[in-house]
C-alpha positions in Angstrom: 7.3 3.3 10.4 4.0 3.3 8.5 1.4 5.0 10.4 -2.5 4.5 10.2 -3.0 8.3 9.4 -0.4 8.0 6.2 -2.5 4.8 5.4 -5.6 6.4 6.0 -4.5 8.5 3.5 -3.1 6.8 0.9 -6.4 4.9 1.0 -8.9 7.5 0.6 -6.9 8.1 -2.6 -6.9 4.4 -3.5 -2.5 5.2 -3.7 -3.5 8.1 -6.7 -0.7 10.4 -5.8 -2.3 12.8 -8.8 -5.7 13.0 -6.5 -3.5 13.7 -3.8 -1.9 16.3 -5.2 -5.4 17.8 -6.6 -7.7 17.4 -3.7 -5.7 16.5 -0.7 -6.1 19.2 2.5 -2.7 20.8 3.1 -3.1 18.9 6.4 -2.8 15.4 4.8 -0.5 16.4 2.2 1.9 17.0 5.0 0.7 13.9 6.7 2.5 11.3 4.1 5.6 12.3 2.2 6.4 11.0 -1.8 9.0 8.3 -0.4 6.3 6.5 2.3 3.7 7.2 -0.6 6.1 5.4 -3.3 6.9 2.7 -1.0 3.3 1.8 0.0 2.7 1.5 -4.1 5.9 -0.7 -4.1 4.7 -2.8 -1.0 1.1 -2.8 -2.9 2.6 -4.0 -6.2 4.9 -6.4 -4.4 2.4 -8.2 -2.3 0.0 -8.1 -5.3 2.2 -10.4 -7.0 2.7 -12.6 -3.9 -0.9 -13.3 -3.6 -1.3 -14.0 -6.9 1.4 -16.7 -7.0 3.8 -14.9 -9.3 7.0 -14.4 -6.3 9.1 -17.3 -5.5 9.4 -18.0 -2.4 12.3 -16.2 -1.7 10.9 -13.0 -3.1 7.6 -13.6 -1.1 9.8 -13.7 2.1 11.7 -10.9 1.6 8.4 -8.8 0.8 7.0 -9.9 3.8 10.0 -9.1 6.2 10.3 -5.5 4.3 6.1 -5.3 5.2 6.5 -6.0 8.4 9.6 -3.9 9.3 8.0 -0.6 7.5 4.7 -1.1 9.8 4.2 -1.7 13.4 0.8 -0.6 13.5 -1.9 -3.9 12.8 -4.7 -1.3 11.4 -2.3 0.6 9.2 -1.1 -2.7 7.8 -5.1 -3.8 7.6 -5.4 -0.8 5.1 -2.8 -2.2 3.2 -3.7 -5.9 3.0 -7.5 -4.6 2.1 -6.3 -2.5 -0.9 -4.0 -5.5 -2.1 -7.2 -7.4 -2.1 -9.0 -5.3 -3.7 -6.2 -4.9 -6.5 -6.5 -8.7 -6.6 -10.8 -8.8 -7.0 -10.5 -5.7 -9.7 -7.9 -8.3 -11.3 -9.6 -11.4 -11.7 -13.2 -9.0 -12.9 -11.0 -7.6 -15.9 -9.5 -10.7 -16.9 
């Protein structure tokens, strides 16, 4: 399961696993591994796409039962569904 601390994380770096790797403490380097850190930019990218209207909705089910089997945790998946918005305002400001 996705935790709030991985999230937490993953969020201070806005999912930039090269500023991880640069200016993460050793403490929250250990705290999320490369797989979670992948899959949360998979689930990012994935939702992403949902929201914009661009899944069927077979794909946007499947996302959403992955989602909610990889996080029991309401404020870790908070973090997520804020960055996914985000991605989504940063979107529409560039187009």
């Amino acid at each position: 399961m996705i935790s709030r601390a991985q999230m937490e994380v993953y969020a201070k770096y806005d999912g930039d696993v090269d500023a991880r790797a640069t200016f993460a403490r050793s403490a929250e380097r250990g705290l999320i591994s490369e797989a979670v850190w992948r899959q949360v930019d998979r689930f990012r990218e994935d939702l992403g796409r949902v929201r914009a209207g661009l899944a069927t909705p077979e794909y946007a089910a499947r996302v959403e039962r992955e989602v909610a089997a990889a996080f029991s945790d309401p404020v870790a998946l908070s973090i997520l569904a804020r960055l996914v918005d985000a991605d989504g305002t940063r979107t529409r400001a560039a187009g």
